[in-house]
C-alpha positions as a printed NumPy array, in Angstrom:
array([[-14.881,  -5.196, -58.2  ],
       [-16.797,  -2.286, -57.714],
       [-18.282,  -1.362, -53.637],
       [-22.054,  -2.514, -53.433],
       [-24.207,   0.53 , -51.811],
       [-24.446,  -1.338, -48.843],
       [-20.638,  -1.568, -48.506],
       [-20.281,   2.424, -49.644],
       [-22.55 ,   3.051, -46.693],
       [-20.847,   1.197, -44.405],
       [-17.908,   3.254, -45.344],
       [-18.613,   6.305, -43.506],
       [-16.415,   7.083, -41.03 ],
       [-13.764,   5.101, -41.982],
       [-10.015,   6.246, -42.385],
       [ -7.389,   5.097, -44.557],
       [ -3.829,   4.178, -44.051],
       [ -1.486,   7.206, -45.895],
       [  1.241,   6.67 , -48.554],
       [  3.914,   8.792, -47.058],
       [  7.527,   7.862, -46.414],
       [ 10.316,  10.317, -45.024],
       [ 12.53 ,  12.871, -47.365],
       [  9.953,  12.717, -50.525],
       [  9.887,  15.04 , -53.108],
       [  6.107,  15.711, -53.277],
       [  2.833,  14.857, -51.098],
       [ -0.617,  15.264, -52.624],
       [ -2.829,  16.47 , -49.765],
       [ -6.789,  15.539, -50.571],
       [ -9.695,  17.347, -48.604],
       [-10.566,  13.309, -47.133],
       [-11.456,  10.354, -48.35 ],
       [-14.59 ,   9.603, -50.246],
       [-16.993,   6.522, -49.512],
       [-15.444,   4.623, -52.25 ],
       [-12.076,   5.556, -51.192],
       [-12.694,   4.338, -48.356],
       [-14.161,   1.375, -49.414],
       [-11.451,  -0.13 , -51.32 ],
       [ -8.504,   1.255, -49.224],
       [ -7.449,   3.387, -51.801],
       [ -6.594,   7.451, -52.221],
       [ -8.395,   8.96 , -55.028],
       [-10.539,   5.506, -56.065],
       [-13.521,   6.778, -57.672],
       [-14.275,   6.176, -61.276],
       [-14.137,   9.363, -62.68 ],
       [-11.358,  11.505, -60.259],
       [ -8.997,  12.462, -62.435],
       [ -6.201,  11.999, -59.864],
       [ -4.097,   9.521, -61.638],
       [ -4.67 ,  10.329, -64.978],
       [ -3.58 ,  14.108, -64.414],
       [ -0.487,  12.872, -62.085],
       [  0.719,  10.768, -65.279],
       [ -0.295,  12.94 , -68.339],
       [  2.006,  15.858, -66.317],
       [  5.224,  13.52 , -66.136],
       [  5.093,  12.486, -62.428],
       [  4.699,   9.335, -63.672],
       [  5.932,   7.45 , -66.873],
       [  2.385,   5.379, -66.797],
       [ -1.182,   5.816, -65.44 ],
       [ -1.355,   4.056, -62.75 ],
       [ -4.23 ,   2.736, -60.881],
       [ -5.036,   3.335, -57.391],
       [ -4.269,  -0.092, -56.44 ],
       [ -0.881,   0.753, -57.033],
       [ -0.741,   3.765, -55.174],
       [  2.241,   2.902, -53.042],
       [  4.16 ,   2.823, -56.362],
       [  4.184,   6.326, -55.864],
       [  6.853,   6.031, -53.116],
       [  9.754,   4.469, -55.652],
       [  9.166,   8.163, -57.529],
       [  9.534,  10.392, -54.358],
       [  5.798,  10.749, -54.258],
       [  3.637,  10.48 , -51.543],
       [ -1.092,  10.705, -50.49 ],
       [ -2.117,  12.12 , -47.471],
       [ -5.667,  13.884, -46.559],
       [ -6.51 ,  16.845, -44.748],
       [ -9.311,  15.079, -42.801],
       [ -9.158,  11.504, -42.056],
       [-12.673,  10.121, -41.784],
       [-14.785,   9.612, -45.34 ],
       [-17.87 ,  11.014, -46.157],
       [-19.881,  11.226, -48.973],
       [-19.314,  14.542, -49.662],
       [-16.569,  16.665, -48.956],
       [-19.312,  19.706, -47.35 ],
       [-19.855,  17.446, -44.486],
       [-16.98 ,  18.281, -43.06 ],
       [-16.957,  21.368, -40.841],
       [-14.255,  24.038, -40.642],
       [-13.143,  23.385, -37.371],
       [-12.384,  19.741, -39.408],
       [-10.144,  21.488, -41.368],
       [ -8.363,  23.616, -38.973],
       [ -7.456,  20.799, -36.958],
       [ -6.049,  18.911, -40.318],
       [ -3.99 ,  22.275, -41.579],
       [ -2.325,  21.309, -38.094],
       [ -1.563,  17.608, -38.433],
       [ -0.205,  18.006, -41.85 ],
       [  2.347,  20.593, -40.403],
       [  2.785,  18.296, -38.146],
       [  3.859,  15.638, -40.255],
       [  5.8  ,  17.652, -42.568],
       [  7.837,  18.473, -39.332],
       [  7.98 ,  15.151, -39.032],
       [  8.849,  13.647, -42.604],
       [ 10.169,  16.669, -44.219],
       [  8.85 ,  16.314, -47.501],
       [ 10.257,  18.877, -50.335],
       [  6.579,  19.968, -51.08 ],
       [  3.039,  19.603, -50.063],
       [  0.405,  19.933, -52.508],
       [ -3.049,  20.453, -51.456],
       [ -5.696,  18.8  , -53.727],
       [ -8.303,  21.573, -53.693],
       [ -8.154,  25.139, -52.663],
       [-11.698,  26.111, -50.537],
       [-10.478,  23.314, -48.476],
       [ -6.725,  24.985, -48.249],
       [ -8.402,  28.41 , -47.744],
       [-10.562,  27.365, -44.622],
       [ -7.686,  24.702, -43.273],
       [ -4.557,  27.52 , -42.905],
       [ -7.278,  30.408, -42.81 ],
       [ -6.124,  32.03 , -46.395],
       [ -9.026,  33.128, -47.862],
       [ -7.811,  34.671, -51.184],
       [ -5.629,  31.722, -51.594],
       [ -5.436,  30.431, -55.539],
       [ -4.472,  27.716, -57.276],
       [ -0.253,  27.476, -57.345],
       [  2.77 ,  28.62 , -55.461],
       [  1.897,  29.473, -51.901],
       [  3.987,  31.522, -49.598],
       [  3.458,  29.351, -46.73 ],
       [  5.604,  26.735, -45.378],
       [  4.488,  23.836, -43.052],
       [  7.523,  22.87 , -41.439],
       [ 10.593,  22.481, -44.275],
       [  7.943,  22.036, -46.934],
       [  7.166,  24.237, -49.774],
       [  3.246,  25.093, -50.33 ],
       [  1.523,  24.325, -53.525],
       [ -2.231,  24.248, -54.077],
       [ -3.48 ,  22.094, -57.281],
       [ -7.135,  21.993, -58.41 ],
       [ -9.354,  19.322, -57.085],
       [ -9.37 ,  16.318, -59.581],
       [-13.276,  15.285, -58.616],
       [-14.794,  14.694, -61.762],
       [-17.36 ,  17.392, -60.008],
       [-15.405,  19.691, -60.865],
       [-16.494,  20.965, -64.044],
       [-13.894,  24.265, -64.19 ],
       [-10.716,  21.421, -64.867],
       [-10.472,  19.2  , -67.857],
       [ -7.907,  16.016, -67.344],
       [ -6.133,  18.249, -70.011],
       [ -5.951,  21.425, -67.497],
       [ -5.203,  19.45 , -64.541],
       [ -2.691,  17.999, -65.988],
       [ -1.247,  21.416, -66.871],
       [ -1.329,  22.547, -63.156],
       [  0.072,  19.2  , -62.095],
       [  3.506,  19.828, -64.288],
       [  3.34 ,  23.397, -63.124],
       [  4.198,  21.764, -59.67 ],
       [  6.505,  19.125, -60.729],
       [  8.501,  21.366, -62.948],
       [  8.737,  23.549, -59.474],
       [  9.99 ,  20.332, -57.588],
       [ 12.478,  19.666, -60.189],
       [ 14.082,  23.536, -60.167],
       [ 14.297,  22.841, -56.309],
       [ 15.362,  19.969, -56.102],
       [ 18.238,  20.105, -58.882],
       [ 19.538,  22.813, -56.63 ],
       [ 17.929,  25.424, -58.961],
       [ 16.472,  28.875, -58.492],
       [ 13.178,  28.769, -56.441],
       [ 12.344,  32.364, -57.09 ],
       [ 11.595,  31.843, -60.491],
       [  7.749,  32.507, -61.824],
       [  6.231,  29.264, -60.807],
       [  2.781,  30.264, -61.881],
       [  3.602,  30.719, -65.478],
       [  1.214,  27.951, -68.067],
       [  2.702,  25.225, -69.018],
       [  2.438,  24.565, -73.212],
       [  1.884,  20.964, -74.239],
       [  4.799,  20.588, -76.025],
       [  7.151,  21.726, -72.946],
       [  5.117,  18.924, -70.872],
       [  5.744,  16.077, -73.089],
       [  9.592,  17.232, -73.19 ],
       [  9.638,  17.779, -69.246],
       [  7.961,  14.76 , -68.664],
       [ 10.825,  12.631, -69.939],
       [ 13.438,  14.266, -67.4  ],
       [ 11.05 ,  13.049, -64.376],
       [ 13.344,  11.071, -62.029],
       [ 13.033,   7.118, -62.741],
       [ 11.507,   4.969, -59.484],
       [ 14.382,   4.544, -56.827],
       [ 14.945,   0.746, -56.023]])
């Protein structure tokens, strides 16, 4: 059932609970959670994000799910955090000092957790967070703690650059990196090199199966 407007209002402030577990292979990073994120209690809720459909159509997982599943993404390595806790309606209400002080915590908890890579879900907001301001979309330098840095286009359906087509592209540009690395592979390979459509549908079939 969807949030009534009163119940997206009184959603404002709110934080949700992340899907994060030690040792995983990748952690999606969003900007913070929207009103109807926070709402339902779930990471990337909105009708229209494009989250989940790019995250399955580029192999990280062998069906769409929905975000009331999200902490089936654990059983595949995967992981949801945010940047900034608290919701808002829009992700310009948060200030840059905001984002600062998350680029911190999430080092912080990749310290912590060690994840293989963190991927952050929308590049102004990486840009002003670790103070890179010709940052682009893929393969960062960077490292928060042990974790490699990718940055993936933001999924909003307000984001009229991406198609679920395109995101899904970027998305298997990532997990193709994850797999290299984590097979023991080279990691100095050209990560930002496009993904065809017929190398994602084979790729996608060598995405580990969900641990027990």
């Amino acid at each position: 059932m969807r949030p009534t407007r009163p119940e997206l209002a009184a959603a404002a402030g709110r934080t949700i609970p992340d899907i994060i577990a030690p040792g995983l292979s990748v952690v999606f990073c969003g900007i913070n959670p929207g009103l109807y994120s926070a709402a339902t209690g779930h990471h990337f809720a909105r009708p229209g994000n494009r989250f989940w459909p790019a995250l399955h159509r580029s192999g990280f997982t062998p069906r769409q799910l929905v975000p009331s599943e999200q902490s089936e993404l654990l059983g595949y390595g995967l992981g949801i955090t945010n940047l900034v806790a608290r919701a808002t309606a829009r992700a310009d209400e948060l200030t840059s000092a905001e984002l600062r002080d998350g680029g911190r915590a999430l080092e912080s908890k990749a310290v912590a957790l060690g994840p293989a890579w963190l991927a952050v879900v929308g590049v102004t907001a990486y840009r002003v967070a670790f103070a890179r301001p010709q940052a682009t979309v893929g393969s960062q330098s960077d490292r928060l703690g042990p974790a490699r840095v990718w940055v993936l286009p933001n999924p909003s359906g307000l984001n009229a650059h991406y198609t679920v087509d395109s995101l899904a592209a970027e998305f298997a540009r990532l997990r193709q990196a994850a797999q290299r690395v984590g097979s023991g592979g080279r990691d100095d390979l050209d990560l930002d090199q496009p993904v065809s459509g017929e190398r994602l549908g084979h790729d996608r079939r060598r995405w580990h199966e969900p641990t027990a």
